[in-house]
N, C-alpha and C positions, 0 to 999 in steps of 0.2 A: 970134045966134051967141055972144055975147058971156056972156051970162047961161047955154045952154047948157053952158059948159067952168066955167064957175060954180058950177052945179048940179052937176055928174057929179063935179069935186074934192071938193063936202062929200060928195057920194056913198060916194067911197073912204077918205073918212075915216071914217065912220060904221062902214064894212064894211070890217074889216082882214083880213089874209091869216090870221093866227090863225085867225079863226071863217070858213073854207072848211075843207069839208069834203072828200074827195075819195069821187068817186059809186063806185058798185058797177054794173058796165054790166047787170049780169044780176037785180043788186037795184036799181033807182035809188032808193027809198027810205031807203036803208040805206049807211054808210058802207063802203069796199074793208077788208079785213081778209085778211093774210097773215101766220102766224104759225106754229115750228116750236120741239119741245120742246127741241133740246137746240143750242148755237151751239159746244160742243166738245166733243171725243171719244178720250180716250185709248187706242191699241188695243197687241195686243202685238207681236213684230216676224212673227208664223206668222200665215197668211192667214186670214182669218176674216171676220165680218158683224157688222153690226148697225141698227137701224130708226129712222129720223126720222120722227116722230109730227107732220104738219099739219095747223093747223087752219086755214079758209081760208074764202071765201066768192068766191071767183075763180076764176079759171082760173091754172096755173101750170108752170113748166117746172124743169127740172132739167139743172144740169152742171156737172162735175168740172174741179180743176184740172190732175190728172195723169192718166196714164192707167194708173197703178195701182188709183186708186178708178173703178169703176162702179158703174151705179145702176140702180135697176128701181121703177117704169116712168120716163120720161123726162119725161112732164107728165102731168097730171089737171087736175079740177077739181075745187074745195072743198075739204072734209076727205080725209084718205085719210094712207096711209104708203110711204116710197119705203125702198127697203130696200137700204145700200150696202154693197160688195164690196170688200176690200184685200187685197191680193198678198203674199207672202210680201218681206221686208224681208231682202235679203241682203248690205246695205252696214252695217259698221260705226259707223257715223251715224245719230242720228234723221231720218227724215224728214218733213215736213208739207204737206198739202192742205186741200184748202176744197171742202166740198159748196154750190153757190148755188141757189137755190130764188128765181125771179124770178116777180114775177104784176102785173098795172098797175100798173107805174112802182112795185112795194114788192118790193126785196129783203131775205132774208133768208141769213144765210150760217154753214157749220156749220165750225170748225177740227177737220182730224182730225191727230192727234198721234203718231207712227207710232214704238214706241222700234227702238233699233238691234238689227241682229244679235248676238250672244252666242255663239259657237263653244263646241258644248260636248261633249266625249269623255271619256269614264271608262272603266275596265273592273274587271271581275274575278273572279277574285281576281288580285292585282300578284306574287304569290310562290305557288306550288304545287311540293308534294312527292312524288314517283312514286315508284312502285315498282320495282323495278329488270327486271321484265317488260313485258311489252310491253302496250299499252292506250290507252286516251283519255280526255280529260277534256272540257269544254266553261270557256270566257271569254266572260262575259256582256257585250255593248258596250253601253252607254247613251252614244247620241251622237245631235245633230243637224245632222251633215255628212257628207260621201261621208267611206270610210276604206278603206284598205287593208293588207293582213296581209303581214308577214315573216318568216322565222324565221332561226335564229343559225344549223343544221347541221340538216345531212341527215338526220339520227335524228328530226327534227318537223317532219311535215308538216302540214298546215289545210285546211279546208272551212268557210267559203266563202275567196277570197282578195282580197275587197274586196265592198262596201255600201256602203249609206245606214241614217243613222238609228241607232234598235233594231235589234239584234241576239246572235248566239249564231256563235262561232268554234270549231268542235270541232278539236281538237290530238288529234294520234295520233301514239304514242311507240314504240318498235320498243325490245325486250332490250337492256339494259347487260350487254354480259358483259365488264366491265374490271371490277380488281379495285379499284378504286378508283368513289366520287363521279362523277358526271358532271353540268355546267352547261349549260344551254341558255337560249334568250329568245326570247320570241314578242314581236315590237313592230307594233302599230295605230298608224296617222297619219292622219290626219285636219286639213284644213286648220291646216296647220301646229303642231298639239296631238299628241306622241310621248308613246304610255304603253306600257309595257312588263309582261312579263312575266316572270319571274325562275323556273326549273323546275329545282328539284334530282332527279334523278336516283339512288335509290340503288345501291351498290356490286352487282355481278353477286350474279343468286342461285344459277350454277353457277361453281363454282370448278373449277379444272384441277387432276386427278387423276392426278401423271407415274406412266407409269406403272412396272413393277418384277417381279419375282419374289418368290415366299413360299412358306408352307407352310400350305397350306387343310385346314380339320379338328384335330380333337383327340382324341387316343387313350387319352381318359382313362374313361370310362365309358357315355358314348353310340354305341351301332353307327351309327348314323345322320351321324353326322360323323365315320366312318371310309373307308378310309384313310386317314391325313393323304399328302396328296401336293402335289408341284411346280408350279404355274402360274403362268406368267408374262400378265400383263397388257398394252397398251398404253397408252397416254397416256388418260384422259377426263375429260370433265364432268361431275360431278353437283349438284346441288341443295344448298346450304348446309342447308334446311328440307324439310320433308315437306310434301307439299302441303297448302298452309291451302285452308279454306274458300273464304274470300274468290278464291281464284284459281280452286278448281273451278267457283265460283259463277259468274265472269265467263265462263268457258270454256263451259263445257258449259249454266247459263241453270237450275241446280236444285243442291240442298243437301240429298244424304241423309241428313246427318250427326243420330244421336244427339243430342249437345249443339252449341248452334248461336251461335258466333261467329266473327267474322273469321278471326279470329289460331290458331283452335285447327287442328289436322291434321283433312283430312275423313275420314270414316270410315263405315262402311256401306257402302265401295263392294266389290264382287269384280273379281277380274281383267278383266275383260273391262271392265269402266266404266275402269278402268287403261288398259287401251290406249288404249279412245278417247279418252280425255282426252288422252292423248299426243298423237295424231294431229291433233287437232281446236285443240292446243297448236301444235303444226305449222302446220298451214294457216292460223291467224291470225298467224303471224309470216314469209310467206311462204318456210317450209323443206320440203323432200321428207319427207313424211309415212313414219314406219320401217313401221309394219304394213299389209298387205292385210286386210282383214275383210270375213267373208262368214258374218254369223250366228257361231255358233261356230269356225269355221275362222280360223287367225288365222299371217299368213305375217310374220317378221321379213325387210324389205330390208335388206339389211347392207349397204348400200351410200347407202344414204339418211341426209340429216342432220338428221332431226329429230328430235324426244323420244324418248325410250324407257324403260322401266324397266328398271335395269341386271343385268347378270346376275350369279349366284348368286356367282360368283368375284367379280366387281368389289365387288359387296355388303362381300362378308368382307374383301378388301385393302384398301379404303377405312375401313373399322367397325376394324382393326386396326390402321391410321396408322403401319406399319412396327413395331408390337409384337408379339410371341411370347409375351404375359401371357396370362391369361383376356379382360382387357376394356383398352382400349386407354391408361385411364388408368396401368397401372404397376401392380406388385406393394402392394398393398392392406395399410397398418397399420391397425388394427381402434382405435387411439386416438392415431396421428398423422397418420393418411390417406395418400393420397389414398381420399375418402369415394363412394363411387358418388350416393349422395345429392344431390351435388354435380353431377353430369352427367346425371340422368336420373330420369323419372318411373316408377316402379316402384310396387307393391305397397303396402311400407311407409310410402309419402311422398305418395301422390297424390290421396288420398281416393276411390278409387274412380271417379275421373273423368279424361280429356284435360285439358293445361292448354296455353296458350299453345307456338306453338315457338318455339326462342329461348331460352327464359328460362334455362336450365340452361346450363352450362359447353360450350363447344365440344371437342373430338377434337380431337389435333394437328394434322390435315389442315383442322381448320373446320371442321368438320362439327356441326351440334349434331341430338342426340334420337335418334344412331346405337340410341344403348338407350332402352328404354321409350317412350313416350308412346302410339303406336300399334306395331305388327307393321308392318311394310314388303313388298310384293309386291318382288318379282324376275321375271325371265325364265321361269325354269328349270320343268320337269317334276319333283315332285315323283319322287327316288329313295329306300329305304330304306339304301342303302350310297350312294359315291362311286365305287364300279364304274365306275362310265360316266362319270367326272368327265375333263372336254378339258384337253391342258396348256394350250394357250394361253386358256383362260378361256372359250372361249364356252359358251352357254347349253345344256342337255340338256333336248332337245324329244323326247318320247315321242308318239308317231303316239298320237291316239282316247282317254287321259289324260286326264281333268280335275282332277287335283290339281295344285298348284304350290306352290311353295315360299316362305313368308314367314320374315323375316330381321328378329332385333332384339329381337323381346320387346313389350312394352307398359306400360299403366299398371296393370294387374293383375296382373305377373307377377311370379315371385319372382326372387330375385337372379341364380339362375343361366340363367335361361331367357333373361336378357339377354348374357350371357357371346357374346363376338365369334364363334364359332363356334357356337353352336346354332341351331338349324334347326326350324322347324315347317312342317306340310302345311296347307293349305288348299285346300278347293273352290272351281275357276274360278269356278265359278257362282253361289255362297254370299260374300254381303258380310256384317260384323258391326260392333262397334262397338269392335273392339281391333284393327283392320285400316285402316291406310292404304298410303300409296306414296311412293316418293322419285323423282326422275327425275334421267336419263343422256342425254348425248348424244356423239356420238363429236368427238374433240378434231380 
């Protein structure tokens, strides 16, 4: 016995723990081997994946120390890859896990690094400028948090009124008809992040037209603006501008226009594209559309408040601004002024072409482009006299008629064709490219 415990101590000495090797139960030849590519893994805080590469000669299991991370498959054997899963990170703090990977008595283990949440909302544009008609824009939201939309007044409303994420907030703005600017604000919130919108509003683009009594016509040398006679007016609205492009364009979805910019008066249209526009003006700004149409038949509601093209009286008391001149700027010095040149695109100064409205000198009332740029439609039935002219101004509709009467001049015409009383005929049904429109609506 003695010599036994003898023997076996130089045994262990010989044979130290070092040189054991640990067996492979499925190789015994061959040492255990568990081994994985990567022992940490930075991810970002939005759910996503990625693969631990093992190499192994074992059998081996798999598991998590949260239950944000899962894994797939949960054990194998040998070589192979488990491929792990992390949850979206909605705490302001990093968080961290460990994927362990166990096989005989050899672990291995992965740190996964999880960064924190970032609230992030933008939008835009932060500042937009409208028009002073009615329409919409769209605010682009780059966010990744729920948010929700509000607005300052009742004039902008939104679709949608709260998300997630990306998105698009379309804003729709209803007529300024103040004479003045108007402010509003669209504000998104989102986890606690206010960004705002800032929306100027321009000044109305129908101005209030009080209304008065005059004397329509001139008895100086055209029958056609004869008799001069009495008509009193009421109160209305008309259009500061001729209708630009850009507003026929949004309305109606087309541009017959000759020459083709925003800003210029549309033109190519005839009477009857006039109405519709009117009407079609209407019904996107929720008002009682003024005409019936049915083909060529075309009924004025006098009672309805929406667009309309004003009639032949309003035309002239409004283009005359309370003057008994030729043109409403005053008795004309030929080299101290006041210059026509100065208010209106004509003949001599326009090169043959529309130019912006606007840009010429306004009418005392505010009115700009009363003369030249384009002819402006009216109401009215083309008459050779004012026989049939109404005291109170309304419009002389001739049953089965297709002329009508255009008012103003253009940018081809000579000085006098612009003069506040002259008058020209046009076919309802015939547009050109010296023919726009101005619009009326009853005050």
């Amino acid at each position: 016995m003695k010599y036994s415990i003898i023997f076996l101590m130089i045994f262990l000495c010989i044979v130290s723990c070092d040189d054991l090797e640990i067996t492979n139960p499925n190789h015994p030849d061959f040492p255990a081997e568990l081994n994985i590519d990567k022992t940490t893994q930075i991810v970002d805080h939005t759910s996503g994946s990625f693969i631990i590469k093992i190499t192994s000669n074992v059998s081996w299991t798999v598991s998590s120390s949260d239950s944000w991370l899962t894994f797939s498959p949960d054990c194998g054997n040998e070589n192979a890859t488990v491929n792990i899963n992390y949850e979206d990170n909605n705490d302001t703090i990093n968080r961290i896990g460990t994927i362990t990977i166990y096989g005989f008595s050899i672990k291995q283990t992965c740190i996964v690094k999880q960064s924190e949440f970032v609230p992030n909302l933008t939008i835009n544009p932060l500042i937009k400028v409208i028009s002073s008609i009615s329409g919409s824009f769209n605010i682009n939201v780059t966010s990744n948090v729920n948010w929700s939309v509000s607005s300052s007044d009742s004039w902008l409303t939104y679709i949608p009124t709260n998300s997630y994420n990306n998105g698009n907030v379309t804003v729709n703005y209803t007529s300024n008809y103040q004479e003045s600017e108007r402010k509003g604000e669209i504000t998104i919130v989102g986890n606690g992040i206010v960004q705002s919108c800032s929306i100027d509003q321009e000044a109305a683009f129908m101005i209030l037209i009080p209304g008065g009594t005059f004397l329509m016509g001139c008895d100086d040398w055209n029958s056609n603006e004869m008799p001069v006679h009495t008509v009193t007016v009421s109160d209305f609205y008309m259009s500061k501008y001729e209708v630009t492009q850009k507003l026929y364009d949004e309305v109606i979805g087309t541009n017959p226009s000759n020459w083709n910019s925003d800003e210029l008066p549309v033109e190519n249209v005839n009477w009857y594209d006039a109405v519709e526009f009117c009407n079609a003006l209407s019904q996107r700004e929720g008002l009682i559309p003024a005409y019936t149409i049915s083909g060529t038949s075309v009924t004025w509601n006098q009672n309805a408040n929406g667009y309309r093209l004003p009639t032949e009286a309003e035309w002239e008391y409004a283009a005359r601004a309370g003057t008994t001149t030729l043109y409403s700027i005053g008795e004309m010095d030929g080299k101290e002024g006041p210059f026509l040149r100065d208010y209106a695109w004509y003949q001599p100064n326009s090169g043959g072409t529309t130019h912006n409205v606007g840009e010429k000198l306004p009418n005392p009332l505010g009115l700009y482009d009363t003369y030249g740029n384009v002819a402006e439609l009216v109401q009215d039935s083309w008459g050779d006299t004012y026989s049939a002219a109404k005291e109170d101004g309304s419009a002389v509709v001739k049953s089965g008629s297709t002329l009508v009467v255009a008012r103003g001049g253009s940018y081809s015409s000579k000085d006098n064709a612009l003069e506040s009383a002259y008058r020209t005929k046009k076919d309802a049904r015939d547009g050109d490219a010296n023919t726009g429109f101005r619009l009326v609506m009853d005050a």
